[in-house]
PDB file of N, CA, C and O in Angstrom:
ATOM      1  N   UNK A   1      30.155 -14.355   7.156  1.00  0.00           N
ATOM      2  CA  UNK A   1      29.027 -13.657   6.576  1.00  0.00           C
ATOM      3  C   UNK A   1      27.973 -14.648   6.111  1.00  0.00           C
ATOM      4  O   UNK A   1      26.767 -14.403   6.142  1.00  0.00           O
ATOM      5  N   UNK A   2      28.575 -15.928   5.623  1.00  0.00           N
ATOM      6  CA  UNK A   2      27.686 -16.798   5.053  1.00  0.00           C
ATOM      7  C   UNK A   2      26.243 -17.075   6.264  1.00  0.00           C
ATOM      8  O   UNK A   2      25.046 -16.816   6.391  1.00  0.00           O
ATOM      9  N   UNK A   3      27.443 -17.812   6.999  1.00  0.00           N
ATOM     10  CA  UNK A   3      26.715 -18.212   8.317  1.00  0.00           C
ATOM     11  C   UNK A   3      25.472 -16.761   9.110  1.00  0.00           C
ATOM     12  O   UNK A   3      24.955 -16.823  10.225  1.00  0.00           O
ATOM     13  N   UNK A   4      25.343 -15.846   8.293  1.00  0.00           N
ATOM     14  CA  UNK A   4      24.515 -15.090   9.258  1.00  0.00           C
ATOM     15  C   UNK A   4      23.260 -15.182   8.452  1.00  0.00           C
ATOM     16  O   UNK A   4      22.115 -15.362   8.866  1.00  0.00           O
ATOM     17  N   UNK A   5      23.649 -15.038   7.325  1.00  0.00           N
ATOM     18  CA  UNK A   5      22.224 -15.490   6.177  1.00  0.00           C
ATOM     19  C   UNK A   5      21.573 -16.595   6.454  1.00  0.00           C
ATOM     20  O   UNK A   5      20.346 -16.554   6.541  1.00  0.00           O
ATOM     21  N   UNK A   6      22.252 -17.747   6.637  1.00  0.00           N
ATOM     22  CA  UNK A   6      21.783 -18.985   7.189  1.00  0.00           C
ATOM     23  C   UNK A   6      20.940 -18.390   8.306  1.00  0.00           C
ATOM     24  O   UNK A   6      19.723 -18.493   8.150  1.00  0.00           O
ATOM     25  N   UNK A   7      21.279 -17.921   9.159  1.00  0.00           N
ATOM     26  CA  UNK A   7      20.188 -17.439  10.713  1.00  0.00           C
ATOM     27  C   UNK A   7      19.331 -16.724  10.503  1.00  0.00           C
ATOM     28  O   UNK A   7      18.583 -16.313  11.390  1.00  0.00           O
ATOM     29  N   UNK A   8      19.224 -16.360   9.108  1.00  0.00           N
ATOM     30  CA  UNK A   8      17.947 -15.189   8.651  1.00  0.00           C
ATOM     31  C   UNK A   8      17.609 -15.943   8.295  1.00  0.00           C
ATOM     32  O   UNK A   8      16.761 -16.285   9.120  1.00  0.00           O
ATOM     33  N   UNK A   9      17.613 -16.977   7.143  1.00  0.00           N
ATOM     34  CA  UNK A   9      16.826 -17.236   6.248  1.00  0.00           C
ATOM     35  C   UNK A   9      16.023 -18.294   7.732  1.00  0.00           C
ATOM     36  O   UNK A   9      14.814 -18.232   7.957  1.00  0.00           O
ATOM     37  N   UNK A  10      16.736 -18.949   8.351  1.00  0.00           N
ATOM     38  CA  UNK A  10      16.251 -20.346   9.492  1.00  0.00           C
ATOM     39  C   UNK A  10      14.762 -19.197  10.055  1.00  0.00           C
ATOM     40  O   UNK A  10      13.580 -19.436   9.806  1.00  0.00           O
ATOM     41  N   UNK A  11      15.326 -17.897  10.888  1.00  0.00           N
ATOM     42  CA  UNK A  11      13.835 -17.258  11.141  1.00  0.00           C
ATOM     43  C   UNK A  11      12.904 -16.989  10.600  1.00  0.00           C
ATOM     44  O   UNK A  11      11.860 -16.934  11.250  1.00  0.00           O
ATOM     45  N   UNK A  12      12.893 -16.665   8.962  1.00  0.00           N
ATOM     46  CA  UNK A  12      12.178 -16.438   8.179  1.00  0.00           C
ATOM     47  C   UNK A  12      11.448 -17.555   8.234  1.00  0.00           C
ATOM     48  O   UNK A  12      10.240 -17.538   8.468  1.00  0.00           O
ATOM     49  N   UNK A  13      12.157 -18.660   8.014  1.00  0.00           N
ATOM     50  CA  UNK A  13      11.318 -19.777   7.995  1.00  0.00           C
ATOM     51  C   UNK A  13      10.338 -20.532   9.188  1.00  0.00           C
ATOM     52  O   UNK A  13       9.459 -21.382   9.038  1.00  0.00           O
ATOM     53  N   UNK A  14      10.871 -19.847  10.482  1.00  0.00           N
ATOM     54  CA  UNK A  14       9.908 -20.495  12.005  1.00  0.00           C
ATOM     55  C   UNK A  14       9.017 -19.260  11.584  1.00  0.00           C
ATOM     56  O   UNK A  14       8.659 -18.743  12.642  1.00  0.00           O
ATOM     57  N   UNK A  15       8.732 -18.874  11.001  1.00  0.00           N
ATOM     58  CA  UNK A  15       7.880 -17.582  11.015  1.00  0.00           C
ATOM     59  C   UNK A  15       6.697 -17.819  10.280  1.00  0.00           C
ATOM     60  O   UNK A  15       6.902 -18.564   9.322  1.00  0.00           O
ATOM     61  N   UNK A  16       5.592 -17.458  10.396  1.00  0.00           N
ATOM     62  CA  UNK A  16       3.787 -18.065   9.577  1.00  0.00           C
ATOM     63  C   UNK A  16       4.375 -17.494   7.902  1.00  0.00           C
ATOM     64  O   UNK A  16       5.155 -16.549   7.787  1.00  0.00           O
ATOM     65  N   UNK A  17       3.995 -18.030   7.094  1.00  0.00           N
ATOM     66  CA  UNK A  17       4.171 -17.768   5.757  1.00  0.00           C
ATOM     67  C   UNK A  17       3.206 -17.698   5.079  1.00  0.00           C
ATOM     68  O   UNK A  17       2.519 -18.713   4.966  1.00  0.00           O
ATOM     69  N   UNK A  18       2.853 -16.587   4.456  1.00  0.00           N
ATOM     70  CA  UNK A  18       1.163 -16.268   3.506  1.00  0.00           C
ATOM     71  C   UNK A  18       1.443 -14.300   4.196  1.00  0.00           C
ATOM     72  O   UNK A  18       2.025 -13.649   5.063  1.00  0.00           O
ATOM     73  N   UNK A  19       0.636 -14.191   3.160  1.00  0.00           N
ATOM     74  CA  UNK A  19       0.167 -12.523   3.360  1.00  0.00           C
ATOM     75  C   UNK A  19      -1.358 -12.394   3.767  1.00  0.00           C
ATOM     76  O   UNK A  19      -2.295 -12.651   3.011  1.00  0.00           O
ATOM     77  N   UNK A  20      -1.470 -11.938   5.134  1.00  0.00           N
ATOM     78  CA  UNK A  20      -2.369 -11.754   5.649  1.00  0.00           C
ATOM     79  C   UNK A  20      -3.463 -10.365   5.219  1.00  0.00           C
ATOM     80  O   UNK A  20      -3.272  -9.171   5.449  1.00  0.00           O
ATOM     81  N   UNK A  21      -4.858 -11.152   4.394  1.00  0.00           N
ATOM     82  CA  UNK A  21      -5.831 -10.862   4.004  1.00  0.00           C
ATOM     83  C   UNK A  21      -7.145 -10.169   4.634  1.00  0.00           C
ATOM     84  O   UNK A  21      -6.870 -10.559   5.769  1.00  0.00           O
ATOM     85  N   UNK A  22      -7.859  -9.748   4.747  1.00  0.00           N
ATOM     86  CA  UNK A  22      -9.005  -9.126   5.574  1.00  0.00           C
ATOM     87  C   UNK A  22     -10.046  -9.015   4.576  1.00  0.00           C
ATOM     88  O   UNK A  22      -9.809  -8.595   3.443  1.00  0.00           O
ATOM     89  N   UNK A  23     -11.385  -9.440   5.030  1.00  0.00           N
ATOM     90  CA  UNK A  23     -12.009  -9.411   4.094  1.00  0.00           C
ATOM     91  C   UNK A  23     -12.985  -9.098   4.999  1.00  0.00           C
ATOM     92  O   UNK A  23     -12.760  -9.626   6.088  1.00  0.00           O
ATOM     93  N   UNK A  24     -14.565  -8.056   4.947  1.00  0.00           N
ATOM     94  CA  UNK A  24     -15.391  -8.122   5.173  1.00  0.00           C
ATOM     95  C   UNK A  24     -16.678  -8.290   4.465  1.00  0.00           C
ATOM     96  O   UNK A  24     -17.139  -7.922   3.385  1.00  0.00           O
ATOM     97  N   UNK A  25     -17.119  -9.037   5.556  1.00  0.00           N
ATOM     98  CA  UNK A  25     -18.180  -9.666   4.962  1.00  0.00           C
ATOM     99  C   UNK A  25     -19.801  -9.299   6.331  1.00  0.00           C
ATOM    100  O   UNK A  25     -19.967  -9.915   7.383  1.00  0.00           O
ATOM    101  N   UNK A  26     -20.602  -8.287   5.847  1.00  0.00           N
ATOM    102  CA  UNK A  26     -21.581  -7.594   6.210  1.00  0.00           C
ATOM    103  C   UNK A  26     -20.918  -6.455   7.220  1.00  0.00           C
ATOM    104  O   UNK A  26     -20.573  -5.404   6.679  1.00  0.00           O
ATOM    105  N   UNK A  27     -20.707  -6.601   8.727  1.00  0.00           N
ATOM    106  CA  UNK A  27     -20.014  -5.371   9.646  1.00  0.00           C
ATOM    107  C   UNK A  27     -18.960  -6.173  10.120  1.00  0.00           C
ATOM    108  O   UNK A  27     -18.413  -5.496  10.991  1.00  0.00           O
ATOM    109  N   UNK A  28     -18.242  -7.517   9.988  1.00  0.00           N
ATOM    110  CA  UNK A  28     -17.533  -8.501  10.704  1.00  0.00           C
ATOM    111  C   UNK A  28     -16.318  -7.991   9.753  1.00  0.00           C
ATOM    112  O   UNK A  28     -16.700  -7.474   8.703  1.00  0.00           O
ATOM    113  N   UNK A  29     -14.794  -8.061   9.973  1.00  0.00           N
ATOM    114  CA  UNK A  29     -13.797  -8.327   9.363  1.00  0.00           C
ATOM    115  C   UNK A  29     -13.285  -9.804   9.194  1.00  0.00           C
ATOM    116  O   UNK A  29     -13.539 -10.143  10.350  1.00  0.00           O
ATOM    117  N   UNK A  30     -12.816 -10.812   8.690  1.00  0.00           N
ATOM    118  CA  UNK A  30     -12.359 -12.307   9.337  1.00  0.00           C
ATOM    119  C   UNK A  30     -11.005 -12.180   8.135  1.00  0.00           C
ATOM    120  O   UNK A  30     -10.961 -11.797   6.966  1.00  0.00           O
ATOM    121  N   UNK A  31     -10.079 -12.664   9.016  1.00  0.00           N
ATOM    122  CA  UNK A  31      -8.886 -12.985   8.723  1.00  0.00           C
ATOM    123  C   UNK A  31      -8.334 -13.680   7.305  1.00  0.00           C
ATOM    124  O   UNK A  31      -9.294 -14.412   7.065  1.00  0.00           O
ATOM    125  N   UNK A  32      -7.941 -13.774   6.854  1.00  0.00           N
ATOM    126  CA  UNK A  32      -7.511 -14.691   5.589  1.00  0.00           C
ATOM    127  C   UNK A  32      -5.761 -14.932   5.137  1.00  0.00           C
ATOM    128  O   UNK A  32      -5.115 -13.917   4.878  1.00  0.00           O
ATOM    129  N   UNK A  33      -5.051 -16.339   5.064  1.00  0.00           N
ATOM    130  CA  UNK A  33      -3.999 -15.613   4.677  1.00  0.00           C
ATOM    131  C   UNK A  33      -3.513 -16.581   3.157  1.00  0.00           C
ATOM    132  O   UNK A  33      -3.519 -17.808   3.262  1.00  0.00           O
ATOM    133  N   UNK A  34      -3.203 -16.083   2.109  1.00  0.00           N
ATOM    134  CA  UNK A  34      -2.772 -15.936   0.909  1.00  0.00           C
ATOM    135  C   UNK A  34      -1.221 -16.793   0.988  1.00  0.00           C
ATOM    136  O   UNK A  34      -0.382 -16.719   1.885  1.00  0.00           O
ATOM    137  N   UNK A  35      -1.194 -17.309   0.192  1.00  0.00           N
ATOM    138  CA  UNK A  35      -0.006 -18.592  -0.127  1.00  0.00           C
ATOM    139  C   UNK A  35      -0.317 -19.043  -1.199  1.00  0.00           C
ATOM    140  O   UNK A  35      -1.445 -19.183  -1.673  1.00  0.00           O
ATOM    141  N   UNK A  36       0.715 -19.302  -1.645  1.00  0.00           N
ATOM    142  CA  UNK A  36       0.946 -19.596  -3.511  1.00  0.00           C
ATOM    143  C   UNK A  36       1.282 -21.100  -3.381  1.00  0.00           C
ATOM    144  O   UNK A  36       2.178 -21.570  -2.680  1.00  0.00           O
ATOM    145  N   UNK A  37       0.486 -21.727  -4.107  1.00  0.00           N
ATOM    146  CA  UNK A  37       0.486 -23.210  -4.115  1.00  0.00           C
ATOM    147  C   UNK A  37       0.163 -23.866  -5.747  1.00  0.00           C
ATOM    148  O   UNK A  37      -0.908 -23.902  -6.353  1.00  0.00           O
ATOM    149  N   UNK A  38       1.038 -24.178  -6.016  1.00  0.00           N
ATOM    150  CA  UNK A  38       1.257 -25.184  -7.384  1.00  0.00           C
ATOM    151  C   UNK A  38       0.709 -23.615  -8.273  1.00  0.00           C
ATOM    152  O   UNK A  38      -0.275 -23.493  -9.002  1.00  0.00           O
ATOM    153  N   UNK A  39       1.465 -22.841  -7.993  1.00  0.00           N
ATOM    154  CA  UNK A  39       1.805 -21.208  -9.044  1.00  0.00           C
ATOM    155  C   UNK A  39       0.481 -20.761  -8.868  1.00  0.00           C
ATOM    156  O   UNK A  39       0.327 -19.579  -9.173  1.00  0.00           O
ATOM    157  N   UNK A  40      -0.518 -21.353  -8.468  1.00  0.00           N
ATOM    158  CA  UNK A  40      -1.889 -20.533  -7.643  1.00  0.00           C
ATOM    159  C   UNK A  40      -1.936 -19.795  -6.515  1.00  0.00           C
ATOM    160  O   UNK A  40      -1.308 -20.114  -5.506  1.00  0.00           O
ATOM    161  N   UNK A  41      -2.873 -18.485  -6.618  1.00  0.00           N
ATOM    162  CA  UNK A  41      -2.843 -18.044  -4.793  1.00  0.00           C
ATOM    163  C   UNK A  41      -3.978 -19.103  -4.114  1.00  0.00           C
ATOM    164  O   UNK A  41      -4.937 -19.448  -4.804  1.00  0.00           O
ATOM    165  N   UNK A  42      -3.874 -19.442  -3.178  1.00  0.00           N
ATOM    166  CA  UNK A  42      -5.125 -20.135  -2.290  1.00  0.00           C
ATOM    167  C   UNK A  42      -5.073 -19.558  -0.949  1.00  0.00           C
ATOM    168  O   UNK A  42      -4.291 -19.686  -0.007  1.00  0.00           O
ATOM    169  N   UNK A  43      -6.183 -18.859  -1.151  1.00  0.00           N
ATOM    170  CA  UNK A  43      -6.824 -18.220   0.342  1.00  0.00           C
ATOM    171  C   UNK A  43      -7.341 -19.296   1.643  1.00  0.00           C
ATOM    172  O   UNK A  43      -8.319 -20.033   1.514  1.00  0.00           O
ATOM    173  N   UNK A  44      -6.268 -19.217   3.242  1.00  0.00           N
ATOM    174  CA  UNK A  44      -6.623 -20.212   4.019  1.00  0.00           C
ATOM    175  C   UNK A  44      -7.416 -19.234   5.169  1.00  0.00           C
ATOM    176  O   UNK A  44      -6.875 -18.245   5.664  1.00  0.00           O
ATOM    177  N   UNK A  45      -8.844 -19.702   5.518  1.00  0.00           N
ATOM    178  CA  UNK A  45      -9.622 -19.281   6.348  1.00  0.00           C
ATOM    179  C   UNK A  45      -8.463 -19.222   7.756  1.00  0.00           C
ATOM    180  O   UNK A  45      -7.783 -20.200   8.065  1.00  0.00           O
ATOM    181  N   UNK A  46      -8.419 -18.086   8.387  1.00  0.00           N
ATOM    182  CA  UNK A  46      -8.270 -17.917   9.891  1.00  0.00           C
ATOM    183  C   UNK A  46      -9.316 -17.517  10.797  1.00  0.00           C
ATOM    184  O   UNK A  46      -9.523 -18.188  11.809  1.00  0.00           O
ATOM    185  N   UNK A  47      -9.668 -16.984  10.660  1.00  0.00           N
ATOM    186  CA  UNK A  47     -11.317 -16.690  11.759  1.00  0.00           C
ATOM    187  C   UNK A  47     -11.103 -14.920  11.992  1.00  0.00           C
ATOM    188  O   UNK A  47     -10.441 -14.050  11.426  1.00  0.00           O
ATOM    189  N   UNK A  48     -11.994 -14.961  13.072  1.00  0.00           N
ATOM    190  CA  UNK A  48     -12.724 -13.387  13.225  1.00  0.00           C
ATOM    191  C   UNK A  48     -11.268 -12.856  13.142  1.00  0.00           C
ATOM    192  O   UNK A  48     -10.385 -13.580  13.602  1.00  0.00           O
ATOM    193  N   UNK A  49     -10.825 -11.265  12.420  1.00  0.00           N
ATOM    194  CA  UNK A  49      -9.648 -10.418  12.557  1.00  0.00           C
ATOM    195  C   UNK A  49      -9.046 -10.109  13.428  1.00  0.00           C
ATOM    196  O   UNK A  49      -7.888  -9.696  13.377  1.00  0.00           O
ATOM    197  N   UNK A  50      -9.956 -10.297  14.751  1.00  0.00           N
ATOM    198  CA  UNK A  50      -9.776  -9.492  15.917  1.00  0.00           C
ATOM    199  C   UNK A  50      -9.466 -10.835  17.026  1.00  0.00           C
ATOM    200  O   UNK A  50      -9.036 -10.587  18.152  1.00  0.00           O
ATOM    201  N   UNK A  51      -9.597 -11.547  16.804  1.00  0.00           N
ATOM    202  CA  UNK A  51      -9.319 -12.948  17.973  1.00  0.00           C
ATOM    203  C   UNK A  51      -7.626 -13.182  17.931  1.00  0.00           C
ATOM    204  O   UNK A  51      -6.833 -12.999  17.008  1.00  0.00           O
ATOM    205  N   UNK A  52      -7.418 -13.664  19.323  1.00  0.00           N
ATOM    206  CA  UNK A  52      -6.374 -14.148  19.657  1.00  0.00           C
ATOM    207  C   UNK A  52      -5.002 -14.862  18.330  1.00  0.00           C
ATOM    208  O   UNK A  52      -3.800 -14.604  18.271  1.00  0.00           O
ATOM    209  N   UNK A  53      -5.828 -15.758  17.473  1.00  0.00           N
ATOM    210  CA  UNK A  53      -5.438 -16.505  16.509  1.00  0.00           C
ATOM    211  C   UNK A  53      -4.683 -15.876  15.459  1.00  0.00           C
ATOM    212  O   UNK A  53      -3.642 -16.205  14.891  1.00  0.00           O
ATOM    213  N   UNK A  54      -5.518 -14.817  15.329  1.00  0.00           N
ATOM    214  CA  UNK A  54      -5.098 -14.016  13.721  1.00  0.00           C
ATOM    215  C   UNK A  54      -4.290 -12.985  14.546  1.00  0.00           C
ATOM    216  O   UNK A  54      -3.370 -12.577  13.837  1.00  0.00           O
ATOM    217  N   UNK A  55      -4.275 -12.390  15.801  1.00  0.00           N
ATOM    218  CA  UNK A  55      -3.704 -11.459  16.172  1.00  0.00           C
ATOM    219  C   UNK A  55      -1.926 -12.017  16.821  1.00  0.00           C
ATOM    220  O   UNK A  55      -1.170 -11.265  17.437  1.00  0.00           O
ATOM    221  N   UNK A  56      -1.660 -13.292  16.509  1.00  0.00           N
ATOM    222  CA  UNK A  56      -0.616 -13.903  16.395  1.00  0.00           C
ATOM    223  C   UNK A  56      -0.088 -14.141  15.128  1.00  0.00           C
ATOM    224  O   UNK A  56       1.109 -14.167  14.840  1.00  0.00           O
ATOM    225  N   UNK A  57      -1.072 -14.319  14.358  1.00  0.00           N
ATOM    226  CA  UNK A  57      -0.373 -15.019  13.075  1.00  0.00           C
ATOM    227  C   UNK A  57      -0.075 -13.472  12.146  1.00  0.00           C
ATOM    228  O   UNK A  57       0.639 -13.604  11.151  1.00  0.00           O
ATOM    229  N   UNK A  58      -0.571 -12.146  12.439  1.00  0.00           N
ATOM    230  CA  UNK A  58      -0.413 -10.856  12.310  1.00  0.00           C
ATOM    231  C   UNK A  58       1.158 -10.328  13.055  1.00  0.00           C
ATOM    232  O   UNK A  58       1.823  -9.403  12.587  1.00  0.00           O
ATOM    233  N   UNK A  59       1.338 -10.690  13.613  1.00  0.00           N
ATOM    234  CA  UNK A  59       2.464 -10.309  14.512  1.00  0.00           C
ATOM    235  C   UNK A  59       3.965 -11.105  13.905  1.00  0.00           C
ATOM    236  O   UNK A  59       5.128 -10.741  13.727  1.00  0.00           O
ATOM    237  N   UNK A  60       3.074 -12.558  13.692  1.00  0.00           N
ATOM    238  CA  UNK A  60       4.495 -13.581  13.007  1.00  0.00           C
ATOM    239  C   UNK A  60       4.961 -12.897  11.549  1.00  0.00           C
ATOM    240  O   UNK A  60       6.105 -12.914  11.095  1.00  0.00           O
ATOM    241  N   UNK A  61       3.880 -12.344  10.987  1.00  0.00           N
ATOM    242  CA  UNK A  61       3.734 -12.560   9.452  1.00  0.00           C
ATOM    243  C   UNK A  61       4.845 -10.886   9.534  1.00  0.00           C
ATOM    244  O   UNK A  61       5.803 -10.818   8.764  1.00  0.00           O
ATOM    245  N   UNK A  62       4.614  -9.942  10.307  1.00  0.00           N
ATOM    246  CA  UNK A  62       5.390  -8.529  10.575  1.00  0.00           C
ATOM    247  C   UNK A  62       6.733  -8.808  11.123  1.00  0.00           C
ATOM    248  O   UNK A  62       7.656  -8.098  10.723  1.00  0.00           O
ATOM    249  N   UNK A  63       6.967  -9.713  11.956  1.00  0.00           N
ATOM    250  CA  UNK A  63       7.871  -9.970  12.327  1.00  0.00           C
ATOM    251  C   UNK A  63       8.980 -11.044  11.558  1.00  0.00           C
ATOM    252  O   UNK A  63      10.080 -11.180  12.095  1.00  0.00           O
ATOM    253  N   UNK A  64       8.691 -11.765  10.360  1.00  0.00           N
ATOM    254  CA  UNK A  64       9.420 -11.909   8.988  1.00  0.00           C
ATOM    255  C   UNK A  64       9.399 -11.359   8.586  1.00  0.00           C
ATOM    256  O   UNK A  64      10.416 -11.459   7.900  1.00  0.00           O
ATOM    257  N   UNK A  65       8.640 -10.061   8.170  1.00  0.00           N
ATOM    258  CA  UNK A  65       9.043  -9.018   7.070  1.00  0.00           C
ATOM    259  C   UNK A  65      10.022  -8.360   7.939  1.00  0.00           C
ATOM    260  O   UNK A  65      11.031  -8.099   7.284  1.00  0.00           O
ATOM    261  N   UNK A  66      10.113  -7.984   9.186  1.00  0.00           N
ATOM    262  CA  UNK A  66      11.125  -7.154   9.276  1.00  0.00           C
ATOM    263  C   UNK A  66      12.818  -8.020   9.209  1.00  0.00           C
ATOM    264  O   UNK A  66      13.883  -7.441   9.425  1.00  0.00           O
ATOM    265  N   UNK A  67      12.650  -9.661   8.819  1.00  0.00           N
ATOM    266  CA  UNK A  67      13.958  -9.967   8.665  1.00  0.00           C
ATOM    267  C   UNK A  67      14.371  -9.691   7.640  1.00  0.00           C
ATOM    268  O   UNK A  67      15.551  -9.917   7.369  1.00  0.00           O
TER     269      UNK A  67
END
């Protein structure tokens, strides 16, 4: 049993880490993702919502929550 937690926690971890943010700004959405650093949140720029980039790091960030 031990050993299976170990294989969750290992995916959790190949997996993007931050909570993915959206912010608009005039008619554009752009990406943002949220990570806690030295007990602060700090917001890291990803680019337009809708591009290739964020529409991966959207998919990683769903696909650790469902571990």
């Amino acid at each position: 049993m031990h050993k299976a937690n170990g294989a969750y926690e290992a995916a959790i971890k190949r997996e993007t880490q931050g909570a993915p943010w959206r912010k608009k700004v005039g008619k554009k959405d752009y990406l943002y993702l949220a990570r806690r650093q030295s007990g602060k949140i700090k917001f890291h720029y990803v680019g337009h919502a809708d591009n290739q980039k964020a529409k991966k790091i959207i998919a990683s960030v769903n696909k650790r929550r469902e571990y």
